[in-house]
C-alpha positions as CSV (number, residue, x, y, z in Angstrom):
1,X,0.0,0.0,0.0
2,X,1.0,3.5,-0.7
3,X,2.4,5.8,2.0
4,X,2.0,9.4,0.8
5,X,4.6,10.4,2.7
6,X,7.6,8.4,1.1
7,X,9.4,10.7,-0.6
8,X,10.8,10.1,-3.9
9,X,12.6,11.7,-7.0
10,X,12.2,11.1,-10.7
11,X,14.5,11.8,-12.9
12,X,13.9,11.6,-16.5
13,X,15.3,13.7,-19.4
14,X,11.6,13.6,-21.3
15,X,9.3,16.2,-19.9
16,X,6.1,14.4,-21.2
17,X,7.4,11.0,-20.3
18,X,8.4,12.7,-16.2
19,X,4.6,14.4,-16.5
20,X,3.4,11.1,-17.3
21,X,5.7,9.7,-13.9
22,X,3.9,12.1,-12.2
23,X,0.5,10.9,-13.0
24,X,1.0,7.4,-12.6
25,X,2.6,8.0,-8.9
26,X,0.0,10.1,-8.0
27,X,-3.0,7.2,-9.2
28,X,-0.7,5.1,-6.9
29,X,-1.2,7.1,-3.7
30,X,2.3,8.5,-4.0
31,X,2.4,12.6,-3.6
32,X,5.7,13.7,-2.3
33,X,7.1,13.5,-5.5
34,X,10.5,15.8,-7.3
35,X,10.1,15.3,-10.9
36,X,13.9,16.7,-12.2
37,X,15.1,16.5,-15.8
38,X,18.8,16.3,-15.2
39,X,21.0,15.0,-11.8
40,X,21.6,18.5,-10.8
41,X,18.2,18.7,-10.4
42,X,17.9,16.3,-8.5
43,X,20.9,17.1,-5.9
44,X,19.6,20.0,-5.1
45,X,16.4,18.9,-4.5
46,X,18.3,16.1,-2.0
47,X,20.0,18.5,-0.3
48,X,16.9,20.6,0.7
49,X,14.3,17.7,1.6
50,X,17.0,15.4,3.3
51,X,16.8,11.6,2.9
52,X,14.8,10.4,-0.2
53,X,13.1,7.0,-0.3
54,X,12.8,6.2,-3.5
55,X,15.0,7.3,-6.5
56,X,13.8,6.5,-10.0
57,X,16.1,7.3,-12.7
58,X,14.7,6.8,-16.1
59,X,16.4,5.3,-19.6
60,X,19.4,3.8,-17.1
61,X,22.8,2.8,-18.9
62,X,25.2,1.0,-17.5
63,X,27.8,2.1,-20.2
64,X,27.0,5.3,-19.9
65,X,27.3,8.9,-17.0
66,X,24.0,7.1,-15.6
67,X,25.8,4.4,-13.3
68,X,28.7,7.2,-12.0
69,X,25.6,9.5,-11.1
70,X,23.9,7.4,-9.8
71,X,27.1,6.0,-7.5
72,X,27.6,9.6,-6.7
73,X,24.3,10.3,-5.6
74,X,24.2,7.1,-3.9
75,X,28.0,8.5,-1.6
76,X,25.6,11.3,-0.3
77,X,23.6,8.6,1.9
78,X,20.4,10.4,1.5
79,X,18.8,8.2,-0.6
80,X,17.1,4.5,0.6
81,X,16.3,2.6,-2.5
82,X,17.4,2.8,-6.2
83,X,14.9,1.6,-9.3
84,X,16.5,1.6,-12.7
85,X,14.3,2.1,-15.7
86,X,15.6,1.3,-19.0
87,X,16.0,-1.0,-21.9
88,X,17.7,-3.8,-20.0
89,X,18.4,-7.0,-21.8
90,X,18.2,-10.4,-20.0
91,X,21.6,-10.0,-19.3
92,X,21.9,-6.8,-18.0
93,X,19.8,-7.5,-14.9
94,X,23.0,-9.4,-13.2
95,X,25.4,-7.0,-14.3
96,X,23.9,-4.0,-13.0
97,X,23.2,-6.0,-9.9
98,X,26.7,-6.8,-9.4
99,X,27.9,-2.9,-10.4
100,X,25.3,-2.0,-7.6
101,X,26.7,-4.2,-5.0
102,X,30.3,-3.3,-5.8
103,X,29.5,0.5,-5.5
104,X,27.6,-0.2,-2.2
105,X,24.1,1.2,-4.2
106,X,20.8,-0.1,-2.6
107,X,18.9,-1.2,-6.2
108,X,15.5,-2.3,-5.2
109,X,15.2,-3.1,-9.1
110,X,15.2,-2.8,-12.5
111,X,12.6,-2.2,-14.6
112,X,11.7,-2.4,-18.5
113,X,10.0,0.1,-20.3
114,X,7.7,0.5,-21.3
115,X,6.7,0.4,-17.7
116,X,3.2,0.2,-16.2
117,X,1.3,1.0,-12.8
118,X,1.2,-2.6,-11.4
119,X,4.6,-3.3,-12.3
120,X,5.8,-0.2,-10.3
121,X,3.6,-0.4,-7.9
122,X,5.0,-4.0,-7.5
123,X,8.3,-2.7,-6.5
124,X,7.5,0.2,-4.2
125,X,4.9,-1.5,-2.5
126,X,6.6,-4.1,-1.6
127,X,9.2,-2.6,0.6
């Protein structure tokens, strides 16, 4: 069940697709929401409302800044869970896992797009 006081952070570099974010977590019973376009966004917003629960970060890479963002976000300790959104193939999911343990990143998961309200709600709910 939703607690509409968790607080979380999306990041996403789409405005429409972080709108549609918005919506979704809202239909879920989630309100404290910080919708950012870029990681600076999104540090500043960490830095003013303290420790985040959930941090979704949208179109993930491992190759790419994504994973030493989110590591460095992760060295602030403000931030409970990770969930990765991207185009993951099968074996991505036990890379990333490993990169995540190495780097001493909570991932609560990894998710597919196109993703969908029971499939997120899956993985915030159950924690």
């Amino acid at each position: 069940m939703a607690n509409q006081h968790e607080k979380i952070i999306v990041v996403c570099r789409h405005s429409g697709v972080l709108l549609n974010y918005g919506i979704m977590l809202n239909t879920l019973g989630y309100f404290n929401l910080s919708l950012c376009s870029n990681m600076e966004e999104a540090i500043r917003v960490m830095e003013c409302k303290g420790e985040i629960d959930f941090f979704l970060l949208d179109d993930f890479k491992l190759g790419s800044n994504d994973a030493m963002d989110v590591k460095n976000v992760s060295c602030y300790g403000r931030v409970k869970r990770f969930l990765l959104v991207g185009d993951f193939r099968f074996d991505d999911h036990c890379l990333v896992f490993k990169w995540a343990k190495s780097n001493c990143v909570s991932l609560l998961g990894m998710i597919r797009h196109p993703i969908f309200p029971a499939e997120l709600e899956s993985y915030l709910g159950a924690v």
